[in-house]
C-alpha positions in Angstrom: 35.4 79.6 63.7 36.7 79.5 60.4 40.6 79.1 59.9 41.1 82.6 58.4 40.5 83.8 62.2 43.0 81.7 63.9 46.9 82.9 64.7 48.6 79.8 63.6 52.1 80.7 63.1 54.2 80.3 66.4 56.5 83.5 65.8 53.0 85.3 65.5 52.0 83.5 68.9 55.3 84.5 70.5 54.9 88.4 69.3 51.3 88.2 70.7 52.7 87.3 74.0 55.3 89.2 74.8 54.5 92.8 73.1 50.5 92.2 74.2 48.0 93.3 76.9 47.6 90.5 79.4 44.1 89.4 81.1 43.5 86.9 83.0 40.8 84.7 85.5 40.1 81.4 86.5 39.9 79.5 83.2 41.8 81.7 80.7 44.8 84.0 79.8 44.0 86.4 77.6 46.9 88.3 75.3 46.2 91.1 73.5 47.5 93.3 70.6 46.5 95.3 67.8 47.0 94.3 64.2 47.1 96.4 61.0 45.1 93.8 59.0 41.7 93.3 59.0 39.5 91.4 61.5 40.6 89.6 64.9 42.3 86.4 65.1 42.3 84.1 67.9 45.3 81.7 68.6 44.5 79.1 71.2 47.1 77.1 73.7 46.6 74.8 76.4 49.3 72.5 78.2 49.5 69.0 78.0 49.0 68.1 81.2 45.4 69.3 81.4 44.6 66.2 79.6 45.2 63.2 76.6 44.8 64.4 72.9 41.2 63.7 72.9 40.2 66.1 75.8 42.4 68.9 74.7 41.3 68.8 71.5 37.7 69.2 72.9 38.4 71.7 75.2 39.8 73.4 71.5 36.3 73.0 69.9 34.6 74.1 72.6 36.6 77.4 73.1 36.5 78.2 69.5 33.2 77.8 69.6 32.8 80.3 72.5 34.6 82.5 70.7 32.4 82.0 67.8 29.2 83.0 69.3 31.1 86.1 71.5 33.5 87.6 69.2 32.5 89.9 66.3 35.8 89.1 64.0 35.1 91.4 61.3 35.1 94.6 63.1 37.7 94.9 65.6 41.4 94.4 64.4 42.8 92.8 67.3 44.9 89.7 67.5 44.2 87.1 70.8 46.4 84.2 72.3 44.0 82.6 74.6 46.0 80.3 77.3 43.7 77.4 78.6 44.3 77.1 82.4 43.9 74.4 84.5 40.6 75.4 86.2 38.9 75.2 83.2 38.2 71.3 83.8 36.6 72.4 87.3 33.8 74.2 85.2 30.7 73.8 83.2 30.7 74.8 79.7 28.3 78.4 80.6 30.5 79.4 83.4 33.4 79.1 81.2 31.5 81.1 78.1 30.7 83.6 81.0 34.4 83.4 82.0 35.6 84.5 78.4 32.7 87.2 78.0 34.4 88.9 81.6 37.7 88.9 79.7 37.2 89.8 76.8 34.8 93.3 77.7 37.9 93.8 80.2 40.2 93.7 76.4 37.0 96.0 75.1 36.9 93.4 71.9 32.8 92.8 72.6 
């Protein structure tokens, strides 16, 4: 996912949150809001205590990958905050990808 898709400013994340559509499941929260510019972006969070530096940062890649393969950036102009949860350490890889496909038809971004 290349760095021109990603919410990286913490004001943006905070008016992503509050003024966006929530969605949630097992392994994600999903915020949701449209944006005047265009293309999605994807902001991702996840607490510290799901793990050390070196597993969040490869639950990170992974995710972004996911979002990667699922999400068409260039034609919807939507921003997303995705909030890791807990349950995401409890399963594989697919059921996580399959996890974040549920959400995001339930947000109509597919």
């Amino acid at each position: 996912m290349k760095k021109k898709y990603r919410v990286k400013n913490p004001i943006e994340f905070q008016e992503i949150i509050h003024k966006g559509n929530k969605f949630a499941n097992d392994s994600f929260v999903m915020y949701v809001e449209g944006k005047k510019l265009e293309g999605s972006r994807i902001g991702i969070s996840l607490s510290k205590k799901i793990g050390n530096a070196v597993e969040r940062n490869k639950i990170k890649r992974q995710v972004r990958m996911m979002c990667q393969e699922l999400v068409d950036f260039s034609n919807y102009s939507k921003d997303l905050i995705l909030i890791v949860r807990f349950g995401y350490k409890n399963h594989s890889y697919d059921q996580n990808k399959k996890n974040l496909e549920k959400l995001l038809n339930k947000a109509t971004i597919k």
